[in-house]
C-alpha positions as CSV (number, residue, x, y, z in Angstrom):
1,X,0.0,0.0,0.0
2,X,0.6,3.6,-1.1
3,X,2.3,5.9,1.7
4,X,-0.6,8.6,2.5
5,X,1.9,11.1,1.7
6,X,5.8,11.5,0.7
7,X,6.9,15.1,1.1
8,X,10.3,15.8,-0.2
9,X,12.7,18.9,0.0
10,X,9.0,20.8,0.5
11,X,9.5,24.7,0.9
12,X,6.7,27.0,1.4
13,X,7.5,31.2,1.0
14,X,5.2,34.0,1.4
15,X,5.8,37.4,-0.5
16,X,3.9,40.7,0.2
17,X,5.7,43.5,-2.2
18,X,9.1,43.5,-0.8
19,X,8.8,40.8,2.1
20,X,9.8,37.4,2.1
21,X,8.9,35.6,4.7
22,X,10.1,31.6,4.3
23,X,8.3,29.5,6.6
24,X,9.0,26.1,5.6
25,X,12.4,25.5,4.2
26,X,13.5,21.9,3.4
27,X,10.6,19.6,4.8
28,X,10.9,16.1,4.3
29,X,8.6,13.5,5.9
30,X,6.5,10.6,5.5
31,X,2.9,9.7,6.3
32,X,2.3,6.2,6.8
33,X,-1.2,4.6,6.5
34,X,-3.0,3.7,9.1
35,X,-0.9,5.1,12.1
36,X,-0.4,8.2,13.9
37,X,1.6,11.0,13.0
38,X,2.1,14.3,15.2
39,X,3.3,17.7,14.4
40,X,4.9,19.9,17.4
41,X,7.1,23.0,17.2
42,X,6.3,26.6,18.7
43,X,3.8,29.4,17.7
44,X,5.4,30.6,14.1
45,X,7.3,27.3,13.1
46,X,4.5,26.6,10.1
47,X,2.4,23.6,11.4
48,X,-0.3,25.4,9.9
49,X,0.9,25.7,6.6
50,X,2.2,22.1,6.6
51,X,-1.1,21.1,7.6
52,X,-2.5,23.0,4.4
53,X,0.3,22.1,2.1
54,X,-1.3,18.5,3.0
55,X,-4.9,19.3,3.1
56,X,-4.3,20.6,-0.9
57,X,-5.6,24.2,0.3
58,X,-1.8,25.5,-1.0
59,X,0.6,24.4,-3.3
60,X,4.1,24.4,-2.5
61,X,6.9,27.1,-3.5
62,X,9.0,24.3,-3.9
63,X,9.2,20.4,-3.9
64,X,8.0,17.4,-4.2
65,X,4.8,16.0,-2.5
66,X,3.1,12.6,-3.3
67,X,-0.6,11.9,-2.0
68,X,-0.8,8.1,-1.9
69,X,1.9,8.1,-5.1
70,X,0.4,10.9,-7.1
71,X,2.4,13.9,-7.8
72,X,0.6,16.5,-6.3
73,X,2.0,19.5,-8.6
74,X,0.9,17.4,-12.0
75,X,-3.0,17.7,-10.5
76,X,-5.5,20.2,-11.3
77,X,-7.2,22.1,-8.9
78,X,-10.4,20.4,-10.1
79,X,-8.4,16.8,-9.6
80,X,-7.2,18.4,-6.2
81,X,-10.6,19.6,-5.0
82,X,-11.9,15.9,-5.7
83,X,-9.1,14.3,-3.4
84,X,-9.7,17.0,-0.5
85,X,-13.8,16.3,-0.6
86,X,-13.4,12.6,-0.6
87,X,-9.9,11.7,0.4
88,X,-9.4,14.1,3.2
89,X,-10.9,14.8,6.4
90,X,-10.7,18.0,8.6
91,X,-10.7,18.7,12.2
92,X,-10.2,21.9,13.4
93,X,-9.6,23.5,17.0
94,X,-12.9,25.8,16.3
95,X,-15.2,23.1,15.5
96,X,-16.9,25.3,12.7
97,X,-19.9,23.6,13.1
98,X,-23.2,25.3,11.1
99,X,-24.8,27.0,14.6
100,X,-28.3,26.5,13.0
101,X,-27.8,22.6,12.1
102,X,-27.9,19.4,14.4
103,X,-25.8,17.4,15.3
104,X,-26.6,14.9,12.5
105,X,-27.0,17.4,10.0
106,X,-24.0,18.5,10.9
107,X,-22.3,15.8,10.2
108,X,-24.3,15.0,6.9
109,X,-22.9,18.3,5.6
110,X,-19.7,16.5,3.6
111,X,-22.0,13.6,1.8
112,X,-24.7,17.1,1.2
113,X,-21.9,19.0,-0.3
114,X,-21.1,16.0,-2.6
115,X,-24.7,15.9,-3.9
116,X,-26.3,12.9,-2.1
117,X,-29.8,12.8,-0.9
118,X,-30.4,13.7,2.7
119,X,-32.1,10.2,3.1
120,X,-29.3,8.9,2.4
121,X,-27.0,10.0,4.5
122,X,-28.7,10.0,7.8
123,X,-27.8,6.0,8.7
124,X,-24.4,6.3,8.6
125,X,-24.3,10.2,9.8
126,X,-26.1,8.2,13.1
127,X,-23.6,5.5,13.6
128,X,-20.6,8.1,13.4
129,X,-22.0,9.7,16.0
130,X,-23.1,6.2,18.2
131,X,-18.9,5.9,17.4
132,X,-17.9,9.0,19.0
133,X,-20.1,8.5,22.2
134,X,-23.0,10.9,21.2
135,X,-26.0,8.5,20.4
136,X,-28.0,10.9,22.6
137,X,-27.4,14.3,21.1
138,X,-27.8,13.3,17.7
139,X,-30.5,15.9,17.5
140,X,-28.9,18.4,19.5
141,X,-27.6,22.0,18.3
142,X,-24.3,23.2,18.1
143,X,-25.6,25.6,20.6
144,X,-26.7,23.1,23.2
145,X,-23.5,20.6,23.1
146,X,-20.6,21.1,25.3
147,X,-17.1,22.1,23.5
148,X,-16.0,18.2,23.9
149,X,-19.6,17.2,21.9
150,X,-18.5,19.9,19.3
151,X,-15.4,18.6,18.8
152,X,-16.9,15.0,18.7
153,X,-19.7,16.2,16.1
154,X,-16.5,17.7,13.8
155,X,-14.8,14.4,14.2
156,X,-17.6,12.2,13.1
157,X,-18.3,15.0,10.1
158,X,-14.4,14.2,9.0
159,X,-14.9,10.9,9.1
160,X,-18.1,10.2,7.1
161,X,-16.6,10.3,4.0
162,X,-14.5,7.1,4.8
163,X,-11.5,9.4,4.0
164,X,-7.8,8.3,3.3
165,X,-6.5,10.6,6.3
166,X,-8.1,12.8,8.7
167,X,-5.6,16.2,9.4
168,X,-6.7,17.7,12.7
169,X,-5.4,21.2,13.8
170,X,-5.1,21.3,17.5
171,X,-8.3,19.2,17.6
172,X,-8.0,20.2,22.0
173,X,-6.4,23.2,22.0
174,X,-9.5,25.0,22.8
175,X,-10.5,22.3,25.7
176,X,-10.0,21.6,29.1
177,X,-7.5,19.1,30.7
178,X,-10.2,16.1,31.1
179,X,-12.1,16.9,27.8
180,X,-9.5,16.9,26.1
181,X,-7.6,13.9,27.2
182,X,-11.0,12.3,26.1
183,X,-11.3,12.9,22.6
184,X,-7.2,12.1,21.9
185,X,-8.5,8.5,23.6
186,X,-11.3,9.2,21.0
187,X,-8.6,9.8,18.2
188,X,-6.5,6.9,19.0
189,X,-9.4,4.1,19.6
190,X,-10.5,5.4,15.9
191,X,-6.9,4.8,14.5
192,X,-7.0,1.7,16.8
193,X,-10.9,0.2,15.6
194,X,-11.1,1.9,12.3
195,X,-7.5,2.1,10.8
196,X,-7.8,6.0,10.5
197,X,-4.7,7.6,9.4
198,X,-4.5,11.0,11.3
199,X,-1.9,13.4,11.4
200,X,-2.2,16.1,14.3
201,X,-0.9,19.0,14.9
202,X,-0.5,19.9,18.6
203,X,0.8,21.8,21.5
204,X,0.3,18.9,23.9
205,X,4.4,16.9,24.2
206,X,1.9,14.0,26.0
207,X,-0.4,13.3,22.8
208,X,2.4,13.8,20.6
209,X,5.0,11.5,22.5
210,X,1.8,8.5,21.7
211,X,2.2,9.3,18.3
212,X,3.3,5.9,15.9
213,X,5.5,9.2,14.3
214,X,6.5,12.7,16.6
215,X,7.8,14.9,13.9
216,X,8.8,18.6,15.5
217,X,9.3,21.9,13.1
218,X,12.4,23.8,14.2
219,X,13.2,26.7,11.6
220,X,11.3,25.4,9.0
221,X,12.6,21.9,9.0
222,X,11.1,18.9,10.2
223,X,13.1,16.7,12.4
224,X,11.0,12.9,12.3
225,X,10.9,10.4,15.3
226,X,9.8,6.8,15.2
227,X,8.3,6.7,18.2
């Protein structure tokens, strides 16, 4: 099987008239399927714009990355926009859940966006949430969930369409110490269960020290541990 993705020599720069600003210089790092793989480094070092260089919302300045052994810079952004709806799920710290949907609805959205009847949908957008412990808020607003049920409601919603790697940003950056420490137990019995690839980026040394792979940005550059 395919490596999710091969980065090699990957360097990212912004320019605004006269700045340069080079936030990723010469990143080189693997993905492998079905494990673990954390990203660490201080405010600034570009975990962000890894995690979008990955997510196909940016192209590299420079590079090579592979997403499961197709060259990412020979694809379209038509060809791109089809491997980030179905390939690719996202968790974010913010949850960016739709305020006036339910929780099942919420969770529907990425099968909705993709054309599919609502009928359809609601089955499996119901046993996503029986997965992530919320059987009895499936009807629930955004509103009247806790931030832990928002996070677990944008975790089933990255998962629904069966996607080759879910990319979380900080996915408990925005939760307290016990809330938090359930959904990474959340995250890992998924990976465990379910064979979902993540890659995470985090502040947290603890989650990322569980990681199958700890990768940490230092000045651009990503220095990878096998855990």
């Amino acid at each position: 099987m395919d490596d999710i993705y091969v980065c090699e020599n990957v360097k990212k720069v912004y320019r605004s008239g006269p700045l340069v600003v080079e936030v990723l210089k010469d990143v080189n790092m693997t993905v492998r399927p079905g494990k673990i793989t954390a990203v660490s480094g201080v405010s600034g070092a570009g975990k962000t714009t890894l995690l979008n260089l990955l997510g196909t919302l940016d192209r590299p300045t420079r590079g090579s990355m592979r997403f499961r052994g197709r060259d990412m810079s020979r694809l379209s952004a038509r060809e791109l926009n089809q491997i980030r709806n179905a390939e690719i799920g996202f968790v974010f710290q913010f949850y960016y859940l739709v305020p006036e949907l339910t929780a099942i609805e919420n969770v529907m959205l990425p099968g909705l966006v993709r054309g599919k009847r609502r009928s359809a949908l609601s089955a499996r957008a119901r046993e996503l949430l029986e997965q992530v412990g919320l059987a009895e808020r499936v009807q629930h607003r955004s509103a009247e969930l806790s931030g832990g049920e928002q996070q677990r409601v944008a975790i089933a919603r990255a998962l629904f369409n069966e996607p080759q790697v879910v990319l979380a940003d900080e996915p408990t950056g925005n939760l307290d110490e016990r809330t938090s420490e359930g959904i990474q137990q959340l995250i890992w019995r998924l990976n465990r269960d379910r064979g979902t690839t993540f890659v995470i980026v985090t502040h947290e040394e603890n989650m990322a020290r569980q990681a199958h792979t700890w990768c940490t940005l230092v000045d651009g550059v990503v220095r990878e541990m096998l855990q």
